[in-house]
C-alpha positions in Angstrom: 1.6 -62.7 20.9 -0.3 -59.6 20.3 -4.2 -58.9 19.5 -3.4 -58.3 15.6 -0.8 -61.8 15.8 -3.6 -63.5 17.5 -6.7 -62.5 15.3 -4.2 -63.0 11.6 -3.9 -66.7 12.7 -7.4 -67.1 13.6 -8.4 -65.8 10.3 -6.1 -68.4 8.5 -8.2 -71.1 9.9 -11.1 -69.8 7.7 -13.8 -71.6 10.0 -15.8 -68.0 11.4 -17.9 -67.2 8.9 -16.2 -63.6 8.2 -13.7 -61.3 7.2 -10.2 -60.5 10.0 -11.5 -57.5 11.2 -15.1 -59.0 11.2 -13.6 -61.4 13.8 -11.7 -59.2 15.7 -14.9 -57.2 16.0 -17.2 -60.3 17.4 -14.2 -61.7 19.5 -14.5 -58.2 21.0 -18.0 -57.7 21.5 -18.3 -61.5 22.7 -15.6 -60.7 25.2 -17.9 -57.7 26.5 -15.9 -55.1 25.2 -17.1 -51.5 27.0 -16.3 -48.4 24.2 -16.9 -45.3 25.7 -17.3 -42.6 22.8 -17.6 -44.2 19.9 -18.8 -47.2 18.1 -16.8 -51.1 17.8 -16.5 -50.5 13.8 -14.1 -52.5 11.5 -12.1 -49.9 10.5 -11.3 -48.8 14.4 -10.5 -52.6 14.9 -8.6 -53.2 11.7 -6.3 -50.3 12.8 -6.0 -52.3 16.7 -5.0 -55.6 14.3 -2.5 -53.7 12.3 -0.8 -51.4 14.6 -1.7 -51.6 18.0 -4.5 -51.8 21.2 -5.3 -48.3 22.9 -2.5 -48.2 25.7 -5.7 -47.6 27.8 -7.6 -51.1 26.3 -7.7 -52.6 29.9 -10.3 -49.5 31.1 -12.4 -51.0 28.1 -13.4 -54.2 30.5 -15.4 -54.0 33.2 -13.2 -54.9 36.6 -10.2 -55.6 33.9 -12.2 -58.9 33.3 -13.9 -60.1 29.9 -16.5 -62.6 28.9 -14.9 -65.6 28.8 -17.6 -68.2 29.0 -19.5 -65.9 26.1 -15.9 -66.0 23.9 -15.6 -69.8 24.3 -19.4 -70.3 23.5 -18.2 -68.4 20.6 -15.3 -70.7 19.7 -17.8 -73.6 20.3 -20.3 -72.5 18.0 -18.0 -71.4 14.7 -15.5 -74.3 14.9 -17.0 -77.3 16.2 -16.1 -80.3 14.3 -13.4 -78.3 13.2 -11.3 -77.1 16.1 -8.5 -79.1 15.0 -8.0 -77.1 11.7 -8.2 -73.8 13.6 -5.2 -75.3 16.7 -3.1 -76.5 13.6 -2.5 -72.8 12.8 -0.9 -72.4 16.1 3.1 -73.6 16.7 4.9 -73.5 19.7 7.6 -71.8 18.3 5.5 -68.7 17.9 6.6 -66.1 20.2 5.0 -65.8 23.2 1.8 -68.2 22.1 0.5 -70.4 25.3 -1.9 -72.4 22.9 -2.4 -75.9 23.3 -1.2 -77.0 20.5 -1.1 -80.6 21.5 -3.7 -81.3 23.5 -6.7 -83.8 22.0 -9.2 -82.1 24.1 -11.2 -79.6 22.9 -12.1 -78.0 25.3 -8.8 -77.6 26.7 -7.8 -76.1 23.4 -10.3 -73.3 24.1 -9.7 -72.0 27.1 -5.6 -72.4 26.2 -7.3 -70.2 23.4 -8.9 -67.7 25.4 -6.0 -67.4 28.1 -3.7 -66.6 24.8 -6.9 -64.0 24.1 -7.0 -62.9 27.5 -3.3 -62.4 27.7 -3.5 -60.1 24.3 -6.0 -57.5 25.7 -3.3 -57.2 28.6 -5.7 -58.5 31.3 -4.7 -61.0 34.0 -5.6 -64.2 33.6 -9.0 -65.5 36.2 -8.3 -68.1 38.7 -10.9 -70.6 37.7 -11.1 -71.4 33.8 -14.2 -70.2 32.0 -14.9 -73.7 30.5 -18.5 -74.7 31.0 -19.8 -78.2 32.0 -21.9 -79.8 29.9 -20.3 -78.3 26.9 -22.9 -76.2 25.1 -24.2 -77.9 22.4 -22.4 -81.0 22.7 -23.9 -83.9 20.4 -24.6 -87.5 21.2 -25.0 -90.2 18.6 -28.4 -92.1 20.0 -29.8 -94.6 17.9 -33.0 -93.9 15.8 -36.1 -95.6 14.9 -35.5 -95.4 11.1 -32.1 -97.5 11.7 -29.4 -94.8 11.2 -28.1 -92.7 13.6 -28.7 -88.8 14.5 -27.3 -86.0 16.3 -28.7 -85.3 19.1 -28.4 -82.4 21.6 -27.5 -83.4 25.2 -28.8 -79.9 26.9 -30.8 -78.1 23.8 -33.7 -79.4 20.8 -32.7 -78.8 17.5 -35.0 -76.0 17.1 -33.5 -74.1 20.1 -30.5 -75.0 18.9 -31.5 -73.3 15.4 -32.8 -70.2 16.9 -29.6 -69.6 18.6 -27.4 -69.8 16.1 -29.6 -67.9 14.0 -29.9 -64.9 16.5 -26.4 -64.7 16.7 -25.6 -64.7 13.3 -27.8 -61.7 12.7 -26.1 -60.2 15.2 -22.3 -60.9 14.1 -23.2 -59.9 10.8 -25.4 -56.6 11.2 -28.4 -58.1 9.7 -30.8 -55.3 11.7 -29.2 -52.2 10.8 -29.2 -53.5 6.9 -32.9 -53.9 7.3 -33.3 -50.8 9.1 -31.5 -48.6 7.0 -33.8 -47.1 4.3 -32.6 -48.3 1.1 -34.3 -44.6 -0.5 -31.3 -42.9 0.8 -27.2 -44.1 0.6 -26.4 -47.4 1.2 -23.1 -48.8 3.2 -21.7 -51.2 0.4 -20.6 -53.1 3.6 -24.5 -54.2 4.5 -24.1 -56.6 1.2 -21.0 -58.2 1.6 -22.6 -59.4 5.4 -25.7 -60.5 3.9 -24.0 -62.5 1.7 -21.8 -64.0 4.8 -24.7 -64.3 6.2 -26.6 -66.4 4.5 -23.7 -68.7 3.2 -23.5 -69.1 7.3 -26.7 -69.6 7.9 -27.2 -72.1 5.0 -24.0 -74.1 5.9 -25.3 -74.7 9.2 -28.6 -76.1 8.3 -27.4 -78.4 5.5 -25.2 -79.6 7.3 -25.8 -79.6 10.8 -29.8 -80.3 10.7 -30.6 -81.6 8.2 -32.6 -84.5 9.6 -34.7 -81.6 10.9 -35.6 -79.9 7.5 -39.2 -80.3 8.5 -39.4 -78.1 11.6 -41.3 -75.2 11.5 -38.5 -73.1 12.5 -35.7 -74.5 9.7 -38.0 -74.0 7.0 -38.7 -70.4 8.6 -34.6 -69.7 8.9 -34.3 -71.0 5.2 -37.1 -68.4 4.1 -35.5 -65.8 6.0 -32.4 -66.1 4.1 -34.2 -66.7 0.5 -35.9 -63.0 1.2 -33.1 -61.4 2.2 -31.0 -62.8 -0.8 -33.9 -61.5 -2.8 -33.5 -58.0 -1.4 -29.9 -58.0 -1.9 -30.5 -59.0 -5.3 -33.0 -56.3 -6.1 -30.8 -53.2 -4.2 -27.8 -54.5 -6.3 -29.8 -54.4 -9.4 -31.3 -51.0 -8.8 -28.2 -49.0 -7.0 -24.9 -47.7 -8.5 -22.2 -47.3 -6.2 -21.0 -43.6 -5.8 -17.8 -43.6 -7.3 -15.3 -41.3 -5.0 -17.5 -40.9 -2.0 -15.5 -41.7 0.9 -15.6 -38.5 3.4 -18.8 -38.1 6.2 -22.1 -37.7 4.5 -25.7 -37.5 5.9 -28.3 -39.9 5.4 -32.0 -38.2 4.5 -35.0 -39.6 6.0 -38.3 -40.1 3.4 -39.6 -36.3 5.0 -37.6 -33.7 2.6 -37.7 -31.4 5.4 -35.4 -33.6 7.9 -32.2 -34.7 7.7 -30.0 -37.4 10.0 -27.7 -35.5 12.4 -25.7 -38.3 12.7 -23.0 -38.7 10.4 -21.5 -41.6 8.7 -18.4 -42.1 6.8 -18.0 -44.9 4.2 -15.6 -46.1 1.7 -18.0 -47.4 -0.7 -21.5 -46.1 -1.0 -24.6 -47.3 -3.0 -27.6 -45.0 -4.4 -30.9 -45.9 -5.7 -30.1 -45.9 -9.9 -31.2 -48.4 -12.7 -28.7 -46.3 -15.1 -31.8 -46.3 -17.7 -35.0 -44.9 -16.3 -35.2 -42.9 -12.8 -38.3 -40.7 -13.5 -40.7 -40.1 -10.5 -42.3 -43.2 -11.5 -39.4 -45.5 -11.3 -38.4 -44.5 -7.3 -42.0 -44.9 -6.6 -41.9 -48.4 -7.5 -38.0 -49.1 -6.2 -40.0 -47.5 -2.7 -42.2 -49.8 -2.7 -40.4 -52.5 -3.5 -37.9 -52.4 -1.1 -40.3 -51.3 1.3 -42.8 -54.8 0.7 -39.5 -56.6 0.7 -37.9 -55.0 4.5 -41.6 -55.6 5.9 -42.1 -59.4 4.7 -38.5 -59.8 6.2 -39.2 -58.1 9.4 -42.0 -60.0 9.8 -40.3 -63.6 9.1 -37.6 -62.5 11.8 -41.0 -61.6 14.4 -42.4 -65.1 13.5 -38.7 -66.9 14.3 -38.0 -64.7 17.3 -40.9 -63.6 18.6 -39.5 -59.8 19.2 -39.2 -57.0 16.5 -35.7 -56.6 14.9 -33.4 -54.2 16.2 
C-alpha cells in the first residue's frame, strides 16, 4: 500500500476534520517530516498522493525514523470514539495493507496503523511500538454528585485537555498565518475554507466532548475565539472579490507603498479588498480599520487562551 492508497482511505473515513491533502500534510508534519528547500504545501503533497513520494523521501526523516508517538496522539485525538469507522475502511484483501482490521483494541489498531504509515514512507519499521501507556486522553466514567455520570480525564483536566486540542487545531489548520496575513493586500482563498474547518472542529469538539464544562473560563474563551474569527471571515468575504484568472506567482505589498514582499507566492484562487459598489479612499480606510480592530481582538483572545503571541 502506497502513501497516496493509504491517505485516499483515510480520507473516506471522514473523521479528521479536513480535506485529503490536508491530511496527508498533518500526517506528515505530525510524523516530523524534515523539507529541506521548500515548504510542506498541499499542492507538493497532493502531487506525492496522486503520483508518487520523492525517491529520496527517506533523507526527509531524521535517522530514517518518524514521530510515531506524535502520529498516534494524532490518531487518538481526531478519531476517538470513532476508530472503528476509520478501521472499517481497511480490508485485508487490499494489497499489501498490514492493518488490523480485526482487532477490538484500539490501540492495537493504531500502531497496526502507523506501521502500515511507516511502511508507506519506505522506512523500517522500530523495534518497540510507539503506543503510549496511559493512553493520552483516555476517559473514565466516575460517578457525579448531580447523579449522572461524566467524562473524566485519567491523566489531563478538561481545561488542559481543551487547550490542547485547541492549539493543535490552529496549527493543522493555519489559523496564524490567516491572521497574520494583512487582509489590505491579496488574500489566499485557501485561509477561508480552513477557518471554516476550523471552527466546525473546534465547535464539534466542545459540544460534544465538554459540554459539562461550558462554564470554564477557558471553553467560553475557545467559543469566542471561534465566534470572532467567523466574524472576520464573514466581513473579508463580504468586502473582497476573488481575482478571476490569477493563478501565476504574485507579490504581496506591505501597508508602506515604498516596500514590497520579496517572497513570492503562487495561488490558485486569490481574494482582493472590493465591495463592487463604493472603494473611494474612504471605503479602504474603514475596511483597514476594520479588519485591523478585528485581527487585534483575535490576537488578543488567542494571548488570553495561550498565554504566548500567535505565530
Amino acid at each position: 500500500m502506497t502513501f497516496g492508497e493509504l491517505v485516499k482511505v483515510m480520507n473516506t473515513a471522514k473523521v479528521f476534520g479536513c480535506n485529503r491533502n490536508q491530511l496527508g500534510v498533518n500526517l506528515l508534519q505530525a510524523a516530523k517530516i524534515s523539507v529541506n528547500g521548500g515548504e510542506l504545501t498541499e499542492d507538493r503533497v497532493a502531487k506525492w498522493i496522486d503520483k508518487k513520494l520523492p525517491g529520496n523521501i527517506t533523507s526527509y526523516f531524521p535517522d530514517e525514523t518518524l514521530n510515531g508517538v506524535d502520529v498516534i496522539s494524532y490518531f487518538r485525538r481526531w478519531t476517538k470514539d470513532k476508530w472503528r469507522e476509520l478501521q472499517g475502511r481497511f480490508s485485508e484483501e487490499m494489497e499489501g495493507c498490514i492493518v488490523n482490521c480485526t482487532t477490538d483494541n484500539r490501540d492495537e489498531f493504531y500502531q497496526s496503523l502507523l506501521d502500515q504509515f511507516t511502511i508507506s514512507l519506505g522506512l523500517p519499521l522500530p523495534e518497540e511500538p510507539f503506543i503510549e501507556t496511559p493512553a493520552v486522553n483516555e476517559p473514565a466514567i466516575v460517578p457525579s454528585d448531580i447523579g449522572r455520570d461524566e467524562v473524566m480525564p485519567q491523566s489531563e483536566t478538561p481545561p488542559e485537555q481543551m487547550l490542547k486540542i485547541f492549539k493543535q487545531a490552529v496549527l493543522d489548520f493555519d489559523i496564524g498565518r490567516y491572521i497574520k496575513s494583512e487582509p489590505t493586500d491579496l488574500l489566499n482563498s485557501d485561509f477561508f475554507d480552513k477557518a471554516k474547518d476550523f471552527i466546525e472542529s473546534i465547535k464539534s469538539n466542545m459540544e460534544c466532548e465538554f459540554i459539562h464544562y461550558k462554564e470554564e473560563i477557558i471553553y467560553k474563551a475557545i467559543i469566542d475565539f471561534t465566534r470572532l474569527l467567523s466574524g472576520y471571515s464573514g466581513y473579508l468575504r463580504t468586502n473582497t472579490r476573488e481575482m478571476i484568472g490569477l493563478t501565476d506567482t504574485i507579490k504581496i505589498s506591505t501597508q508602506d507603498a515604498e516596500k514590497v514582499s520579496v517572497t513570492p507566492y503562487q495561488y490558485s484562487s486569490t481574494y482582493a479588498p472590493s465591495n463592487g459598489r463604493d472603494e473611494s479612499e474612504e471605503w479602504k480606510q474603514k475596511y483597514a480599520t476594520e479588519t485591523d480592530n478585528y485581527r487585534k481582538q483575535i490576537e488578543s483572545l488567542y494571548r488570553i487562551i495561550c498565554g504566548i503571541d500567535i505565530e
